[in-house]
N, C-alpha and C positions, 0 to 999 in steps of 0.2 A: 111398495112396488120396486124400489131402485133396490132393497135389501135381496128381493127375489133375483135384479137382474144379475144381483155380482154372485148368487149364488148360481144360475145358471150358466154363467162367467166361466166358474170355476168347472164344472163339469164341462161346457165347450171346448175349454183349453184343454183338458182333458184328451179328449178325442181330437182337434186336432195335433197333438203331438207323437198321438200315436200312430195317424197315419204315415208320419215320418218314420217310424219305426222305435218311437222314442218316447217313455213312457215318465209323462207327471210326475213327481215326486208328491206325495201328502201335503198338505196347508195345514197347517194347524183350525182350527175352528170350521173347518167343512163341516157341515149338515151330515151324517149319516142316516142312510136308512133305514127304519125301524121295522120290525118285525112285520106289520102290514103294506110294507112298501112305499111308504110316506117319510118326510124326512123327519127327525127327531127335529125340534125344535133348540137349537143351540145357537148359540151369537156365531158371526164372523168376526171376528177382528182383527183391526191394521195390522201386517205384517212389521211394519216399517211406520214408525212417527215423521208427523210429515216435517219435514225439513225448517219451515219456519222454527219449532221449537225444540231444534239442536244448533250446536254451535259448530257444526260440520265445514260450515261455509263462509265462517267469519274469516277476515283478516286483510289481507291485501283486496283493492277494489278490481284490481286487474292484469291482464299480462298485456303485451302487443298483440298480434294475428299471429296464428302459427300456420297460415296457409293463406294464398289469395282470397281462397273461399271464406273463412274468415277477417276480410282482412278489416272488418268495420265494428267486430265486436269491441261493447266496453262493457266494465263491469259494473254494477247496483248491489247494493243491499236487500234481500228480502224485506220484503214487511211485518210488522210482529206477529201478525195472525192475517190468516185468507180464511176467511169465513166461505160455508158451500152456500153457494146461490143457486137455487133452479134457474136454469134457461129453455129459451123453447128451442126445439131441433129446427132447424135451418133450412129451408127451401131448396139446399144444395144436396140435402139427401134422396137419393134414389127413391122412385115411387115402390119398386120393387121387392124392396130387401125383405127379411123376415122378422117378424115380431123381436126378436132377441138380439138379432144386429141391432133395430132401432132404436133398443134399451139399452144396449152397450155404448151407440153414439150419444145419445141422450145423456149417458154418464161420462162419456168423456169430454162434453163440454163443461161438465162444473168442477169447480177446484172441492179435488174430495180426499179423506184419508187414502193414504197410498197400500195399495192390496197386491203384494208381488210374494213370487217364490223365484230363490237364484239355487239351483244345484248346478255342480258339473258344467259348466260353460253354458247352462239354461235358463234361461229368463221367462218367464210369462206376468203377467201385469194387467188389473184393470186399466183400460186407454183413460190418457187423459191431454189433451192439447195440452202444451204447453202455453202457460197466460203472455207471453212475449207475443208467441205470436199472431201475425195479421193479416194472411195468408186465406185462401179458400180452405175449407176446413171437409175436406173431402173422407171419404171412405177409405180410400186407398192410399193416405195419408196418416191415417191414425193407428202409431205403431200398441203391439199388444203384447210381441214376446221377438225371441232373438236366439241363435245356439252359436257357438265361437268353438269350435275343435280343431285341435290339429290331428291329422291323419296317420295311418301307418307308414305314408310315405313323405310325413314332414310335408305336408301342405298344407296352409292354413282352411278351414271350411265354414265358410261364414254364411249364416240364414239370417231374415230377416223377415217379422210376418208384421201383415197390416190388415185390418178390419175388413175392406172389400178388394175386389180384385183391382189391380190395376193398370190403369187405361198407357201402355206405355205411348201412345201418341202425345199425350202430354206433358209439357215440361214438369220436369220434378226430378229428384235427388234422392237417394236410399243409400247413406252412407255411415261405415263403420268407421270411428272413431278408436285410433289402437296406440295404447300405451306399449310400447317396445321395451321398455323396464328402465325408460333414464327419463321420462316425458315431465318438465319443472310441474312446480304448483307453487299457486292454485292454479285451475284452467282457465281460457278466457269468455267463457259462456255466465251470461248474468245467471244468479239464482239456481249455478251448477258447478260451480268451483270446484267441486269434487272429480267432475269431468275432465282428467288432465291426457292426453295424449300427444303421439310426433307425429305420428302416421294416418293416412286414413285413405279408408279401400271407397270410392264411390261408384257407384253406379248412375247415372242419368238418361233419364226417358226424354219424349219428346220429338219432334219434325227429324229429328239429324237419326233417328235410332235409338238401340239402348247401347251405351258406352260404356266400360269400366276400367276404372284409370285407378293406380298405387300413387298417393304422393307420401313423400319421406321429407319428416320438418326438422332445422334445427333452431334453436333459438331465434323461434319465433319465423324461422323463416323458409319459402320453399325449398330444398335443394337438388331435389328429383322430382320426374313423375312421369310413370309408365302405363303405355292402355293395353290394356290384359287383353288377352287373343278374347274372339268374339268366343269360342266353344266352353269361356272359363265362366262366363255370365250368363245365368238365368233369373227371364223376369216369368213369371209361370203362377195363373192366379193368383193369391196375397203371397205370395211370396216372394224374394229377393233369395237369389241361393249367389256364391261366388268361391271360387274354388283360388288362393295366390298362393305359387311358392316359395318356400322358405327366403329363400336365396334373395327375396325382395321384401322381406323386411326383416332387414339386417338386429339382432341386438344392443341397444343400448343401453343395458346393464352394466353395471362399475367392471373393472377388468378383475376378474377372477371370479367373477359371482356360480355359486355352483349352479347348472342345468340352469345356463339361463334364458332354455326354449320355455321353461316353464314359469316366467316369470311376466307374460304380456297378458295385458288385459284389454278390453270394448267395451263400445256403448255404440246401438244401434238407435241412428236416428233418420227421421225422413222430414220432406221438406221442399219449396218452392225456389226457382233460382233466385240469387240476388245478394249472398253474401254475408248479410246481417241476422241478430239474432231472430227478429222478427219474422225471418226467413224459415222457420225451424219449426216445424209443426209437435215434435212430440221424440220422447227419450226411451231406450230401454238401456238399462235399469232408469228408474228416475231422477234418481241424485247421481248416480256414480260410475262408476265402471263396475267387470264383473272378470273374474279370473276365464282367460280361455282355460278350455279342458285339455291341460297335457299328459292324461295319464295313460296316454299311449306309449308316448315317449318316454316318460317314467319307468312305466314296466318293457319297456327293451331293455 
């Protein structure tokens, strides 16, 4: 049953990427359909070995905060193995959703091999809460995929999807995480060191509105931060879209690095307010960042 969910998983993401206008890339191991319309019988398998058993992540246990909203993270060691545990789906889920949402949240409650495809500043990923956190573990919470491009006009364009729609009355967070091309490591996120950024574009829902604010970090610390005009942020069923230009996130690339508009990366994450990692419901990519797409600006 869970092997059917991720394989309907992957034909979901599918379509929804195309409604963006924006079309999947291949998985290696997807099911094809065989001559009578049924899928051939072939394995799926992890894209990506799960993080316990690489050494991606060793080394220093931590940095300082690189923003107020971090400012409580510390860092831990993974453990040698996270074995997958079935859990039962949570009372917190909709009575409404459909068979395939509730097999998608069903699997991102267990710690499971990690199933992602990154092309082109694209991300999509079976959901998986991250185990830190301890947060309600909502629909509209549980990130699935991410796009990072910059524009023809040198604007950043940042997506962000989650499993259900989301209820902007409530507090919560949908924030890009952006290496500007000088951001130290490791990161300060436990059991994501690979996660290093300076910057980061948030968004937040909740009583006050939806907000979306640039803050620019240095060594560890805030030194800007600006709230993006309202027409630059959309919250719009599962998605998180935000439009920032250049000119506000400056490059911190070594001085003379060639196109160094081409050199930022993200990681799109969501989440409850409060600071901590416990706060942080789930990652796209899962371990790391992911190159935005500048191959706009390339071929100028």
């Amino acid at each position: 049953m869970m092997h059917r969910a991720i394989m309907d998983l992957l034909d979901w993401f599918a379509g929804q990427f195309r409604h963006g206008g924006l079309e999947m890339p291949s998985i290696p191991g997807q099911a094809r359909l065989g001559p009578t319309g049924r899928r051939n019988r072939t394995s799926l398998k992890p894209l990506y070995e799960l993080l316990e058993n690489r050494t991606l992540m060793s080394g220093s246990s931590g940095s300082s905060s690189l923003s107020s909203f971090f400012s409580s993270l510390t860092g831990t060691p993974p453990s040698a193995q996270v074995p997958l545990v079935p859990v039962v789906i949570s009372s917190e889920l909709p009575k409404n959703v459909s068979g395939r949402i509730e097999a998608l949240y069903e699997l991102s409650l267990t710690t499971h091999p990690l199933y992602q495809s990154i092309k082109d500043g694209r991300v999509s990923k079976a959901p998986m809460f991250y185990s830190k956190y301890t947060g309600p573990k909502h629909l509209d919470l549980d990130v699935y995929g991410a796009i990072a491009r910059i524009s023809p006009h040198q604007d950043f364009l940042l997506t962000g999807k989650v499993l259900g729609p989301i209820d902007a009355s409530q507090p919560a967070f949908f924030s890009f995480l952006i290496n500007r091309g000088g951001a130290s490591s490791p990161g300060p996120v436990p059991d994501r060191r690979a996660i290093t950024f300076d910057s980061t574009v948030t968004v937040t829902t909740g009583p006050g509105g939806i907000v979306g604010t640039v803050s620019l970090n240095s060594r560890g610390n805030a030194t800007s931060t600006v709230t993006l005009p309202a027409s630059d942020v959309q919250v719009a069923g599962n998605s998180v879209n935000v439009t920032v230009a250049a000119s506000l996130l400056p490059s911190t690339s070594p001085p003379g690095t060639h196109q160094a508009a081409t050199r930022y990366s993200d990681t799109f994450i969501a989440g409850v307010p409060g600071g901590s990692a416990s706060d942080i419901a789930g990652f796209v990519p899962e371990y790391t960042t992911t190159m935005v797409d500048a191959s706009t600006f390339r071929n100028q």
